[in-house]
N, C-alpha and C positions, 0 to 999 in steps of 0.2 A: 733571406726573404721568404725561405719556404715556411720559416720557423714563427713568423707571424699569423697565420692565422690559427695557429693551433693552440696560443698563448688565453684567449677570452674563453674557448672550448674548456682548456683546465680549471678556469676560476668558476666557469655553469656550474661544471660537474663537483668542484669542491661544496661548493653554495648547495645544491641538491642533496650531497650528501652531511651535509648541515642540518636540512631542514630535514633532515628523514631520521635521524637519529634526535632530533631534541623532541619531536610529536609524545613516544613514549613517555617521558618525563614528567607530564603534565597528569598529575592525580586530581582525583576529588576527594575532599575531606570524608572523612569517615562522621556516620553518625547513629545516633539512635534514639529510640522511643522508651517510654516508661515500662511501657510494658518489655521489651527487651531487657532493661533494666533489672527488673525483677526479675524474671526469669532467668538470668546470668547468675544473679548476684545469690538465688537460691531459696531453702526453707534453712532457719539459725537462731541463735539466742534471740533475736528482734522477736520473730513472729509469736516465739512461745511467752514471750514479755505481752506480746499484743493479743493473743489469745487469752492469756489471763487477766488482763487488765480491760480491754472491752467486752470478754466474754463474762464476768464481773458484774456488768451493765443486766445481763439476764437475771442475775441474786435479786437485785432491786426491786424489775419490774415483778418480779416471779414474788415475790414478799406483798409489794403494794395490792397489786391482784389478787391473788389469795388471802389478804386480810381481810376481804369482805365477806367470805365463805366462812373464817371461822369467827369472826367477831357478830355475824348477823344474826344469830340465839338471843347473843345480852342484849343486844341496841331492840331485839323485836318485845323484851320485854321492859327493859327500861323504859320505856319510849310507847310503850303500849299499843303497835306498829300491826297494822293488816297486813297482809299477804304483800298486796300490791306494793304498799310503802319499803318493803323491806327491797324488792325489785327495782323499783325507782332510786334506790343509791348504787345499785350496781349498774343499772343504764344510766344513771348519770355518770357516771367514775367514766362509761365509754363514749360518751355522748362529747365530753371533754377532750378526750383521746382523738376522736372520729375528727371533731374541725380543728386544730390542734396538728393534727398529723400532717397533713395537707400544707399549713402555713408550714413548719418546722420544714417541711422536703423542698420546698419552693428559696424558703432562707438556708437551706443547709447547701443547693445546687448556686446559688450566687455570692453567697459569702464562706463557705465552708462548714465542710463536717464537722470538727472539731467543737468550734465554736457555739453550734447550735447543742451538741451533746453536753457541753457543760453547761450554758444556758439551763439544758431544761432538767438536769441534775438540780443545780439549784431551785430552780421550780420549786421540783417535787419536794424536796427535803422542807423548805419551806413550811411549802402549807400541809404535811402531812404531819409535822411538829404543830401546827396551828389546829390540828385534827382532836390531836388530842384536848383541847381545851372548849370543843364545842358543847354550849351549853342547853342547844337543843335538836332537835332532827333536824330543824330547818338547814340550822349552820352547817351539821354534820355531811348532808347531802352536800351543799353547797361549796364547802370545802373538799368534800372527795372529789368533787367536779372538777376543782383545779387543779389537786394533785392527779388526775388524769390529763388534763392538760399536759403536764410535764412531763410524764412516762411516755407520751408518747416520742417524744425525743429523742426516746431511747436507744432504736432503730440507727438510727445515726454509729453505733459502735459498730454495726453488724455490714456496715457500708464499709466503713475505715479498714477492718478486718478484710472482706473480699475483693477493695482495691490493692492493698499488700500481698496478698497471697500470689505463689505463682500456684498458674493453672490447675497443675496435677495432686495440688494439698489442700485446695479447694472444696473440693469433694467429701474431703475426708476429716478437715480441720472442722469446717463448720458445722456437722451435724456433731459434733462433739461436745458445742456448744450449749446442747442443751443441757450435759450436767450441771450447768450453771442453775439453768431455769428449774433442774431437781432440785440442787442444793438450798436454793432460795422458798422453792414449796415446802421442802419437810422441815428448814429452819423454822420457820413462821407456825404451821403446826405444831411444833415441839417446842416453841415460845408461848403460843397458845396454853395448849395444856397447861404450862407452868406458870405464865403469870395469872390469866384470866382467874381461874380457882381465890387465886392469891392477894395480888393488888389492882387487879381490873385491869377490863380491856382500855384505856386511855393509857398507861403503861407498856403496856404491848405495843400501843402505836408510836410512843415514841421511842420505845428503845430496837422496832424495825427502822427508825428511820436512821438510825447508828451507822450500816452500812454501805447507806448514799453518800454519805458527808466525807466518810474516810476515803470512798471511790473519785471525789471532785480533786481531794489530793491527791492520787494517783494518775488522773490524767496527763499532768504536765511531761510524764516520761513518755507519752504518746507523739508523734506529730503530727501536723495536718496531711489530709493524702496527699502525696505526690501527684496522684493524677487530677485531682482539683487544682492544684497551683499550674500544673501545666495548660491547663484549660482555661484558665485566666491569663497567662501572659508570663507570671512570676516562677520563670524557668529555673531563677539560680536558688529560690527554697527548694524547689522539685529537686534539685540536683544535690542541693545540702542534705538534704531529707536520705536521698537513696546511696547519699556518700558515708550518711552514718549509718546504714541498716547493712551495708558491705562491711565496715569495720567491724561493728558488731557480729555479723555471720561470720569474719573472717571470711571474707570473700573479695571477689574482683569486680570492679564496672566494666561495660562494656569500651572499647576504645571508641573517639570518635567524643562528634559533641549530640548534647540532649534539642533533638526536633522535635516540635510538638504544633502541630497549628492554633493559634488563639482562638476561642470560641465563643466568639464573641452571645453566640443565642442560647443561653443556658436557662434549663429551669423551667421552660416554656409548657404551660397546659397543652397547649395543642400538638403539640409532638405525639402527645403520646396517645392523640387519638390522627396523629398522618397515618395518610394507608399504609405505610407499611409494616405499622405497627398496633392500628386499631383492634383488630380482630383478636392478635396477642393478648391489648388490653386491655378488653372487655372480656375474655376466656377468666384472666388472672382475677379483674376483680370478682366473678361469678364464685369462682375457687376458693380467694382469701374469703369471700363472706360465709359463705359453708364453713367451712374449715372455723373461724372462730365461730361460728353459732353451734358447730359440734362439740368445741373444747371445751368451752364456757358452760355448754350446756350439761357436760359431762361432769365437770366440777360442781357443779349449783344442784343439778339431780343428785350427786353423792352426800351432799350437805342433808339434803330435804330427802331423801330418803334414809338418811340416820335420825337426822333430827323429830319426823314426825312419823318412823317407824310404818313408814309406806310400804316394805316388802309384801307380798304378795297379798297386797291389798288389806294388811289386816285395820291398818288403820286408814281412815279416810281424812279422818279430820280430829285433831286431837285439842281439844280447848281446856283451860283450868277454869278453876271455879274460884272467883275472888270475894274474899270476906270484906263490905265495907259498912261498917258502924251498923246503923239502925237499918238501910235500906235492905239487910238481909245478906241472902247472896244472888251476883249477877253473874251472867258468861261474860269472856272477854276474850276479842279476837287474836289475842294475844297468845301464842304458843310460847310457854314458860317451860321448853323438854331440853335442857342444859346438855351439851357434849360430855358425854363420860367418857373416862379414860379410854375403855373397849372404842369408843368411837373415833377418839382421837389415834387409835389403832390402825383401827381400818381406812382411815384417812391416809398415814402413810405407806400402809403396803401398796394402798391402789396409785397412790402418788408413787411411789419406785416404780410404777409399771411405764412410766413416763421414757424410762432407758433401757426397760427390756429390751426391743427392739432395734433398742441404734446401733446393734453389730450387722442387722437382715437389712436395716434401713441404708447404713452407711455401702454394702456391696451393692443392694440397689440401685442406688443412688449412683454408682462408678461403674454397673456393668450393666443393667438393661435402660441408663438413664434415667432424666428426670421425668419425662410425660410417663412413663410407663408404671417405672416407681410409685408417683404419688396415685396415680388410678387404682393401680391393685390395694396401697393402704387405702384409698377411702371408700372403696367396694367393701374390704372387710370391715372397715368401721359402721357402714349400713347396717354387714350381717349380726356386727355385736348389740347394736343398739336394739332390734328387735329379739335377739336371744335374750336381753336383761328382760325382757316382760315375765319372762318362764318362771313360773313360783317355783324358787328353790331357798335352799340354807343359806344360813349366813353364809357358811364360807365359799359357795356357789356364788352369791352375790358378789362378793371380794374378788371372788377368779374373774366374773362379766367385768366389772369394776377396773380392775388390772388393765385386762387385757385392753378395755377399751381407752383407758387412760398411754398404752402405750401404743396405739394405734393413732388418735390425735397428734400427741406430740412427733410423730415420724411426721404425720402428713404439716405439718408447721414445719419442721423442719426442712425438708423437699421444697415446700411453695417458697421458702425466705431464700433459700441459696437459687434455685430459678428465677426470681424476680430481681435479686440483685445482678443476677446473669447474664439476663436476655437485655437489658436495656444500657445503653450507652452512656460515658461519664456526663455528658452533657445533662440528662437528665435520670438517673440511675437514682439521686435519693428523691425528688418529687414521685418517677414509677414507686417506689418505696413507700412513700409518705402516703400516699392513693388510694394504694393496695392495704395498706394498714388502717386507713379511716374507712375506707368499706366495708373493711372486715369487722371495724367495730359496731357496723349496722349491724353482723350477726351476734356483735355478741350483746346490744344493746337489748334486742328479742329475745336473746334465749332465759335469760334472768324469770320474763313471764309465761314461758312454756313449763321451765326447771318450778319455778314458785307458785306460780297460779294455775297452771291446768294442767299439771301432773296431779296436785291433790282433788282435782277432780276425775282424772281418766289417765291414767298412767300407759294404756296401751295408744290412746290418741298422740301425748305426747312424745312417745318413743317413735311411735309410727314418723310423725313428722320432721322428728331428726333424720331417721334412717332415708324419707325420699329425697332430704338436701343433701345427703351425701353420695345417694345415688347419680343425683345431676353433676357433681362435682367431677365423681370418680369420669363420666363421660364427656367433663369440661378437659377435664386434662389429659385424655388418652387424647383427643383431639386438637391439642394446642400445636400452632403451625410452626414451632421452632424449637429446634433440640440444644441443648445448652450443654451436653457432656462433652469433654473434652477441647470447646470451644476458648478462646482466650476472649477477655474484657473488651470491647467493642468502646473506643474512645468516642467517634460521630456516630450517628448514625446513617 
């Protein structure tokens, strides 16, 4: 009898200690994000396949670009071309690029990177083969117009690239980049010299377009970001994607499954003027339009002061004298002063000055950051552009030359790895796309500063390069977000 109520006591206590020992047992799944992903899985053979194959993407534009600078001697005399005319195909070429740019980042943010980069590969290739067969200025214009269209799509590699990269290679892989955009300037110069002399510039244009066409083959060993497919919903490419770039690095995935939230609002204009990003994106695009109104300006000033022997002032305005039949002889607005070899000289040393700099730019760049970095290059690109007025020797000119062609290309360098930085994958290639059509408003201007009012005032027009650089260098000491050592921001 006593032993009865002690019996329900033992079954509590069993039952309690039940439920206290199975509590433990209960996990949660393990999971992770793209960006862990990467970052686990490393820097490995992927990335250097993906550095060379989008950074590849820079030969091209670096080729199309620069063929204006040295094909515009022949077309200004073929073509019996004023000043203005000859400026008007290179603002057209960005004027293409400018609205162009904008659609491509809006389509590269909702349907993918990938896609839009081969898209506008083909483009370009296109109508820059159709370039060559232009049978007057009008076409000629007309057509560069579109193959600017194209190039602008370009951008789209340099996106695919800094979604891949983990954090800390980032810094360092991308400014490296620009040897691409070297190799692609002294190519097309050192094509110059050889065909133009030879079989003419319509030759030259299509055998730059040789290196687009072979590039649209190479893409297919690329894939689409992983961080766009997750932002769409299409988790298991995302994970196919980051399953091969592990085998490939000989590396591991993180354990756990891939979480990503859909996003559904991508690509949006207005994003990227919400407060918490406006200020950013009004700083950026002030930045990117300086910045291309420097670059462009520096390239087209170095054309037009070979070609119409502007050094300190000796000549102002250099016109021939054309024989026709009975009428005697007339002037003709036509500058007929062909690129000599020595020219096509100095075209490349100042173009190598492009990479002087990317070993001061790339520590910059990783150790006082990005705002800091791009201020100080474009304070000194100020100082250079007013130094180039100083009547000096040639090979004085070639050093201002140099150095200021390696002081543009850092500060490009710095604004493109910040811009794909600070903005989120939701909208990371429209900020892109943005930033790169306002910048082709500077370089849409600089063509008639470099063309037409340097051969009237050479100290006006440097003058006004060096105060948009001034404004710039104090756009970006002041930009409100540091982007060093930060990782890729998926929402905003």
């Amino acid at each position: 009898m006593a032993t009865k109520p002690t019996e329900p006591v033992t079954i509590l206590s069993l039952r309690k200690l039940s439920l206290g020992t199975a509590e433990p047992q209960v996990k949660e799944a393990k999971t992770f994000t793209v960006e862990d992903a990467v970052e686990t899985i490393g820097f490995g053979r992927f990335h250097i396949a993906l550095f060379l194959i989008m950074g590849s993407t820079g030969v091209v534009e670096a080729m199309e670009i620069m063929l204006i600078a040295v094909v515009s001697p022949v077309i200004r005399c073929e073509w019996q071309l004023e000043n203005w005319q000859v400026a008007l195909v290179t603002t057209m070429v960005f004027f293409g690029y400018m609205v162009f740019s904008i659609l491509f980042g809006l389509l590269a943010d909702r349907y993918g990177r990938w896609k839009i980069l081969l898209i506008s590969f083909l483009w370009g290739a296109y109508f820059s083969l159709l370039t060559s067969f232009a049978p007057s200025y009008i076409w000629f214009v007309f057509l560069r117009t579109m193959v600017g269209c194209g190039v602008s799509g370009h951008s789209q590699g340099l996106i695919i690239k800094t979604e891949f990269l983990p954090t800390k290679y980032r810094g360092y892989m991308l400014p490296l980049s620009q040897v691409f955009w070297l190799a692609g300037s002294l190519l097309i110069i050192g094509l110059a010299s050889v065909i133009i002399p030879t079989i003419g510039w319509r030759w030259l244009i299509r055998v730059a377009s040789i290196p687009g066409i072979i590039l649209i083959v190479a893409f297919k060993f690329i894939p689409e970001s992983a961080r766009f497919n997750v932002s769409t919903g299409n988790t298991r490419a995302a994970l196919a994607t980051l399953e091969r770039i592990a085998k490939m690095n000989r590396s591991v995935m993180p354990e756990g499954k891939l979480v990503e939230p859909v996003l559904e609002k991508r690509g949006r204009f207005a994003d990227l003027l919400d407060a918490k990003y406006l200020r950013t994106t009004l700083q950026i695009w002030v930045i990117w339009l300086g910045i291309s109104f420097a670059y462009y300006g520096v390239i087209l000033a170095s054309a037009e002061l070979l070609e119409r022997d502007l050094v300190c002032g000796s000549k102002s305005d250099s016109e021939v004298v054309v024989t026709g039949g009975d009428s005697g002889e007339s002037q003709s607005p036509c500058y007929c002063h062909m690129f000599a070899p020595s020219d096509y000289r100095t075209m490349i040393i100042s173009t190598i000055g492009e990479i002087a700099l990317n070993p001061l730019n790339i520590l910059g760049i990783n150790f006082l950051g990005r705002r800091l970095s791009l201020s100080i290059t474009m304070g000194c690109t100020a100082l250079f552009f007013l130094l180039l007025n100083i009547c000096t020797s040639s090979a004085g000119l070639i050093g201002f030359l140099f150095m200021l062609r390696a002081l543009v290309a850092a500060n490009f360098n710095t604004v493109y790895i910040y811009t794909a930085e600070v903005y989120p994958t939701t909208m990371r290639a429209l900020g892109m796309g943005t930033s790169g059509s306002l910048c082709r408003i500077g370089a849409m201007v600089a063509p008639f500063i470099s063309q037409v009012l340097m051969s009237a005032s050479i100290l006006g027009a440097l003058c006004l390069f060096s105060s948009v650089c001034v404004v710039c260098a104090i756009s970006a000491f002041t930009l409100p977000i540091e982007t060093k050592g930060r990782a890729l921001q998926q929402i905003k």
